[in-house]
N, CA, C and O of each residue as an XYZ file, in Angstrom:
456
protein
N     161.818   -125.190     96.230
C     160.955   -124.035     96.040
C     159.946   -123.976     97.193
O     159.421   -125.013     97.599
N     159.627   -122.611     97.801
C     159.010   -122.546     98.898
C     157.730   -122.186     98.448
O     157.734   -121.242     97.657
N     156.737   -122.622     98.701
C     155.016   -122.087     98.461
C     154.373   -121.972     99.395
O     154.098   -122.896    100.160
N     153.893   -120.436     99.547
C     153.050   -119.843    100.856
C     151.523   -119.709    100.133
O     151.287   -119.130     99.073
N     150.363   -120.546    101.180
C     149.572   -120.403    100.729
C     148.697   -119.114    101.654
O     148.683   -119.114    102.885
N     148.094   -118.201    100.923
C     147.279   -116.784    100.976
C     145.728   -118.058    101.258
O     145.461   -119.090    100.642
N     145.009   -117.390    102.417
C     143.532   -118.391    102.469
C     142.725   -116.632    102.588
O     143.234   -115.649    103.128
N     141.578   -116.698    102.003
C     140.641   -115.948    101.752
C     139.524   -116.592    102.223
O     139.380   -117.782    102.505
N     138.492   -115.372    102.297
C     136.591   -116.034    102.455
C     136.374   -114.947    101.194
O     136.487   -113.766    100.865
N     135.882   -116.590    100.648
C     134.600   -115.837     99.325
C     133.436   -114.734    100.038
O     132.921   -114.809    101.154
N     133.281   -113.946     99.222
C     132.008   -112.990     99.206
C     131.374   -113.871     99.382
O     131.960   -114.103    100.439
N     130.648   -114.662     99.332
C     129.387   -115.792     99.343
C     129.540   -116.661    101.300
O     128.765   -117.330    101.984
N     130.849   -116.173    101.483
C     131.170   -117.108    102.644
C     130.044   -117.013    103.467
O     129.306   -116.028    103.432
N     129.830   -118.122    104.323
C     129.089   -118.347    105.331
C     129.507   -119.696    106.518
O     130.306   -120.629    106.443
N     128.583   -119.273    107.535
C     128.970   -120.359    108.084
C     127.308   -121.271    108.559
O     126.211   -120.716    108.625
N     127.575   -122.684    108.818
C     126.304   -123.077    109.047
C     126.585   -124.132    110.131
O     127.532   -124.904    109.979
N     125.683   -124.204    111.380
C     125.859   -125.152    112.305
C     125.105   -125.709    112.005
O     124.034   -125.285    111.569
N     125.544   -127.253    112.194
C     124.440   -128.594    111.972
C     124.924   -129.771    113.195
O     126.030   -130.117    113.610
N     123.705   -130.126    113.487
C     123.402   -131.250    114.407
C     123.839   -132.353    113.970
O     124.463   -133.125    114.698
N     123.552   -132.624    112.591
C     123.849   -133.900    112.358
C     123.922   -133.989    110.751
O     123.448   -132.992    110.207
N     124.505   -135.148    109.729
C     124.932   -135.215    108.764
C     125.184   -136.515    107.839
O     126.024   -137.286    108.305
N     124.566   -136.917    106.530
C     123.963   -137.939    105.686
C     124.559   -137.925    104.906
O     125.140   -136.868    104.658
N     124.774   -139.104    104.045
C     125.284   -138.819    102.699
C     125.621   -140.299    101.907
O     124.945   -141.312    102.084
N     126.711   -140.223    101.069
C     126.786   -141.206    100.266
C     128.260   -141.466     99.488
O     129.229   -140.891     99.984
N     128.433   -142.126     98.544
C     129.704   -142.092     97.945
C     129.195   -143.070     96.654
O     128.416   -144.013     96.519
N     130.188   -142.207     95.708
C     129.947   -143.599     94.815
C     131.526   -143.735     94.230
O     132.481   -143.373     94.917
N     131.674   -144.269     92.956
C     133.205   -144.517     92.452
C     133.733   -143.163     92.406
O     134.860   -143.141     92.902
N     133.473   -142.411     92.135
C     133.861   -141.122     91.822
C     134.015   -139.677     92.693
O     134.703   -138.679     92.484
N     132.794   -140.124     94.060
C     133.002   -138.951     94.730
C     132.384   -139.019     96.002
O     131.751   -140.067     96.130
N     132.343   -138.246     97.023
C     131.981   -138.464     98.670
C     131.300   -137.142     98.555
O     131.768   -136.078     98.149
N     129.468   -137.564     99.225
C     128.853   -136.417     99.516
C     127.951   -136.617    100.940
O     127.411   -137.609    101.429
N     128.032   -135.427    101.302
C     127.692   -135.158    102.930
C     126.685   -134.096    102.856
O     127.051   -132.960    102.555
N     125.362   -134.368    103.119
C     124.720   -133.218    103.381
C     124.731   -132.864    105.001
O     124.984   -133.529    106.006
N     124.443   -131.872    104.829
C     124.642   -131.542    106.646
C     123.118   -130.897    106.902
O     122.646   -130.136    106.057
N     122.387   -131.237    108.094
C     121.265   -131.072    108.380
C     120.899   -130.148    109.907
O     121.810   -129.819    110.667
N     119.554   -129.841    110.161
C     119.534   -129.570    111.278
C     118.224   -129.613    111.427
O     117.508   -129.046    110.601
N     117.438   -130.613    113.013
C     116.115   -130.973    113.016
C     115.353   -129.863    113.779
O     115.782   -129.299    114.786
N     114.690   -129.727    113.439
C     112.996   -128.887    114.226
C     111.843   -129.578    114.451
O     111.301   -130.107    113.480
N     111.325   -129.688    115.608
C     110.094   -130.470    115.978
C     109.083   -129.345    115.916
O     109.180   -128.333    116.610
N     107.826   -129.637    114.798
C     106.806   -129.239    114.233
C     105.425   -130.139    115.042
O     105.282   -131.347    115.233
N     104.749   -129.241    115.308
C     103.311   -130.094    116.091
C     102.047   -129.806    115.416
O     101.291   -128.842    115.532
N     101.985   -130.827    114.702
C     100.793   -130.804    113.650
C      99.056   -131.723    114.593
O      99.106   -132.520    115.530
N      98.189   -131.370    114.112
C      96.835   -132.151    113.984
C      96.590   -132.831    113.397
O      96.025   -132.261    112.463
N      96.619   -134.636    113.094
C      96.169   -135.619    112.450
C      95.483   -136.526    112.856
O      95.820   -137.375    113.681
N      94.314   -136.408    112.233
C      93.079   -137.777    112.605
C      92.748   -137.042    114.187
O      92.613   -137.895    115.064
N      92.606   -135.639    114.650
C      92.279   -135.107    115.534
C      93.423   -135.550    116.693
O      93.396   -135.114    117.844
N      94.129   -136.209    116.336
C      95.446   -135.871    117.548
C      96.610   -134.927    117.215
O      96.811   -134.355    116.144
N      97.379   -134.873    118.408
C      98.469   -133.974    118.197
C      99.538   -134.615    117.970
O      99.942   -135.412    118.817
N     100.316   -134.386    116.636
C     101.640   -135.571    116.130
C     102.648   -134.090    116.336
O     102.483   -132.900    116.069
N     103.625   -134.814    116.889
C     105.033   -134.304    116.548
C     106.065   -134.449    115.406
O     107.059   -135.158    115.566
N     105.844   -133.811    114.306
C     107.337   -134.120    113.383
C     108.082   -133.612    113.869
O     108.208   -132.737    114.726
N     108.856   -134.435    113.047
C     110.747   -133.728    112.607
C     110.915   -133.700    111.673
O     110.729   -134.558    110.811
N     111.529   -132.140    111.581
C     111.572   -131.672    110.252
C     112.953   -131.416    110.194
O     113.503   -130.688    111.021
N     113.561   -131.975    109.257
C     114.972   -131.852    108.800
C     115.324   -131.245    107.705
O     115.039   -131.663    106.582
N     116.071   -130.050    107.980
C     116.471   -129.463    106.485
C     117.758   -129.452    106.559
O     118.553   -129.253    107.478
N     117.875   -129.754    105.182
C     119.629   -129.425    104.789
C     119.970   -128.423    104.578
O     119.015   -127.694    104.310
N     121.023   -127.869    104.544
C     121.271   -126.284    104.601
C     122.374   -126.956    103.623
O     121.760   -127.080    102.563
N     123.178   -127.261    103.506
C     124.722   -127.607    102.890
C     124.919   -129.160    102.212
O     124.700   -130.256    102.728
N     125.304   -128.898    101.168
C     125.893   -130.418    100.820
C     127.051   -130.180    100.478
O     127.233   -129.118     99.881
N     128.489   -131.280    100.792
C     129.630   -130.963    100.105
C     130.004   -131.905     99.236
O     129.725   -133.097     99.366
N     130.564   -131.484     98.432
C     131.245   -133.282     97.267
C     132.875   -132.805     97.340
O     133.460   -131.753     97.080
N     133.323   -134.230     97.865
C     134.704   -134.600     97.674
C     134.968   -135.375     97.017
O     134.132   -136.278     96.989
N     136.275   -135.581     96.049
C     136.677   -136.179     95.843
C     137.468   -137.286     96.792
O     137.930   -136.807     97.828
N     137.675   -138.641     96.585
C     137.702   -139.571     97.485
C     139.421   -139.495     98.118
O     139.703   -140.333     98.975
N     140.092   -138.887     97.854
C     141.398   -138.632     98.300
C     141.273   -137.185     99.474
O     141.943   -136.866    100.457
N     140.140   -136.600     98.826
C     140.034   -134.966     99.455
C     139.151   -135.608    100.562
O     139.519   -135.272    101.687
N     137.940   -136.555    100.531
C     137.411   -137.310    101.517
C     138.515   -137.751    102.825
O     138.452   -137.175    103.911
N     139.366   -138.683    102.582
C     140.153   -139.243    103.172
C     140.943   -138.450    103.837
O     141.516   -138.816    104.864
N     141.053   -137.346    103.357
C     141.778   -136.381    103.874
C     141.241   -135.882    105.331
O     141.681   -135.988    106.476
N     139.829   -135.157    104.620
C     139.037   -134.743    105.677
C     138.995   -135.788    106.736
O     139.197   -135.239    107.820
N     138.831   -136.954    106.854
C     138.550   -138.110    107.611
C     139.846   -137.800    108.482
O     139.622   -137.618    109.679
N     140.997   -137.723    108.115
C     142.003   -138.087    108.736
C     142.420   -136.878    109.610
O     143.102   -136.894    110.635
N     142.048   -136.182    109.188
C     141.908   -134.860    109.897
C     141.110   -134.164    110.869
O     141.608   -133.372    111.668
N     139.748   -134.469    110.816
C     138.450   -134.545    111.824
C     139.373   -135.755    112.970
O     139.478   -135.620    114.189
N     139.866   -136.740    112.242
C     140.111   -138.070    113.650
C     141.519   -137.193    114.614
O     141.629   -137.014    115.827
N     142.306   -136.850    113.630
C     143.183   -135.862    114.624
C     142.689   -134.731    115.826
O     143.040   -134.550    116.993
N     141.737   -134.097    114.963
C     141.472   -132.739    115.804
C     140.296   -133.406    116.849
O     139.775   -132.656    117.675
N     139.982   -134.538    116.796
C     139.139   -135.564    117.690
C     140.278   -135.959    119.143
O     140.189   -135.777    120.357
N     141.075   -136.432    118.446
C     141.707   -136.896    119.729
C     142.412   -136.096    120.062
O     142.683   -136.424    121.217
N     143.193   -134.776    119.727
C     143.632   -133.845    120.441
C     142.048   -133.208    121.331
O     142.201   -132.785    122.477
N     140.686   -133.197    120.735
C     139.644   -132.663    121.883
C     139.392   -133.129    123.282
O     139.081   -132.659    124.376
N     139.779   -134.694    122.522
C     139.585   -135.365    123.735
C     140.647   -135.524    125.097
O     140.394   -135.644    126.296
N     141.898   -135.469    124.374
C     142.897   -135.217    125.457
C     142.427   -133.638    126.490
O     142.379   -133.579    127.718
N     142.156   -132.592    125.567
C     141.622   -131.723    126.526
C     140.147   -131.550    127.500
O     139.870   -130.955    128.542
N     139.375   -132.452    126.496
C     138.244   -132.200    127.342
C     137.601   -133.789    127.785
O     136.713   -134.154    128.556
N     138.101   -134.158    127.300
C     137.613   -135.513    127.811
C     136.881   -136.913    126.727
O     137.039   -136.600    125.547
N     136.345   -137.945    126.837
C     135.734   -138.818    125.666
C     134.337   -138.015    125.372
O     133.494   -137.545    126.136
N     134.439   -138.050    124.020
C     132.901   -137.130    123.513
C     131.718   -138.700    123.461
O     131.882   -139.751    122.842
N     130.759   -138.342    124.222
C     130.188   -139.417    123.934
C     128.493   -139.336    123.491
O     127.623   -138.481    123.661
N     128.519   -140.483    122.939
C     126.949   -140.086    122.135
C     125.949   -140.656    122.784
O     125.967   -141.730    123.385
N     124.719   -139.609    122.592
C     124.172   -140.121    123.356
C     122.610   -141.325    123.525
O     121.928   -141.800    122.618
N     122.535   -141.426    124.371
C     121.915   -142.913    124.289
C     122.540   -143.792    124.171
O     121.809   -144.782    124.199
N     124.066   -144.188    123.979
C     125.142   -144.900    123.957
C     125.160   -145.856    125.212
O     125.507   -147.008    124.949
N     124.779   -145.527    126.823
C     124.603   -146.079    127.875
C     123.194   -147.291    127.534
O     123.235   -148.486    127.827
N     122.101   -146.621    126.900
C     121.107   -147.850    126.557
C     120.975   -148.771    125.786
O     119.992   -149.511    125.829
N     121.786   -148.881    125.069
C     121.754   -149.927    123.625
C     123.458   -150.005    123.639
O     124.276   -149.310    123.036
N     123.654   -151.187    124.618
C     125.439   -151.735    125.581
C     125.595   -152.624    123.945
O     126.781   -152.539    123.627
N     124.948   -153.264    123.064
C     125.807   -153.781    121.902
C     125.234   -153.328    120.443
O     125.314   -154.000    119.414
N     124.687   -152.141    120.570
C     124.187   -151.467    119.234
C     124.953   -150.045    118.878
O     125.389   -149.411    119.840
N     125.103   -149.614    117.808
C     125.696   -148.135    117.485
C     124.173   -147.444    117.351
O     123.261   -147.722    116.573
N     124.233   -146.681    118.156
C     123.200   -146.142    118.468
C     122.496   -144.937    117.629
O     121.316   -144.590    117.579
N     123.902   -144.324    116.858
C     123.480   -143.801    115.768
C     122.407   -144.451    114.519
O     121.289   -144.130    114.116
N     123.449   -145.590    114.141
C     122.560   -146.271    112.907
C     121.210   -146.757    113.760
O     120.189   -146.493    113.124
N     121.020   -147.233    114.708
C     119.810   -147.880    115.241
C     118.763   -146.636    115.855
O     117.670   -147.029    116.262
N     119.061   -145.144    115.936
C     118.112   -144.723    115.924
C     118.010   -143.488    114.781
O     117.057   -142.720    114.909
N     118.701   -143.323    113.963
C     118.648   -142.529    112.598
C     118.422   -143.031    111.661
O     119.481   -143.341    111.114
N     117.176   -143.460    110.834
C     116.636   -143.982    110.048
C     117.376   -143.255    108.481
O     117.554   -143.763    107.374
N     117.616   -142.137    108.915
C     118.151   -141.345    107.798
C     119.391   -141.531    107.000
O     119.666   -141.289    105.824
N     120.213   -142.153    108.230
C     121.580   -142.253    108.183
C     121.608   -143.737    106.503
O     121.081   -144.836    106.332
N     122.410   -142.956    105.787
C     122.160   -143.735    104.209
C     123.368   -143.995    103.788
O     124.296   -143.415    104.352
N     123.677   -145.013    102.593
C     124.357   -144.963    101.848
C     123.793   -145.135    100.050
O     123.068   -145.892     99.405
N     124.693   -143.854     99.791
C     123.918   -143.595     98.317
C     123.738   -142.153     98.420
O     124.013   -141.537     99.450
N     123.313   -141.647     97.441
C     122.692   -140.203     97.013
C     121.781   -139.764     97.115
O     121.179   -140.054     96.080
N     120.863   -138.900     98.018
C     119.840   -138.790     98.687
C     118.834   -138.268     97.533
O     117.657   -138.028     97.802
């Protein structure tokens, strides 16, 4: 038996770009919020502080098979990018030669449910 799948956008559809992305898992399910930072320049104790302000726009929950999926699929469409455009590389990666530079400068970066 042949099955053609029809793909639609919900009325609700949208799209959202994010910089960067947190999350957690537990027995039951994989969640990813997806974020994007803004530097805010506030007055404290009469100096000038810089935040970062991070908002989430999106969270998704997978189930851990629908997770795995996604995983395996982002790593494909990864290395077909890279055959065309070259190694994606992160950055600050050149200064910290035996650290992942992500976890060592994203304090945010979690495991668990935010």
């Amino acid at each position: 038996m042949e099955v053609k799948v029809q793909t639609t956008k919900s009325p609700d559809f949208k799209q959202v770009y994010a910089i960067g992305a947190i999350g957690g898992h537990s027995p039951y399910d994989f969640r990813i919020a997806f974020y994007n930072d803004s530097p805010k320049s506030m007055q404290e104790d009469g100096k000038n502080v810089t935040i970062m302000e991070r908002r989430i726009d999106t969270e998704i929950i997978l189930s851990p098979l629908a997770a795995k999926e996604l995983a395996n699929w982002l790593s494909e469409h990864i290395k077909d990018y890279e055959k065309l455009f070259g190694e994606i590389k992160r950055p600050g990666a050149s200064l910290q030669p035996n650290s992942d530079p992500v976890r060592a400068s994203d304090p945010a970066a979690i495991q668990g449910y935010m």
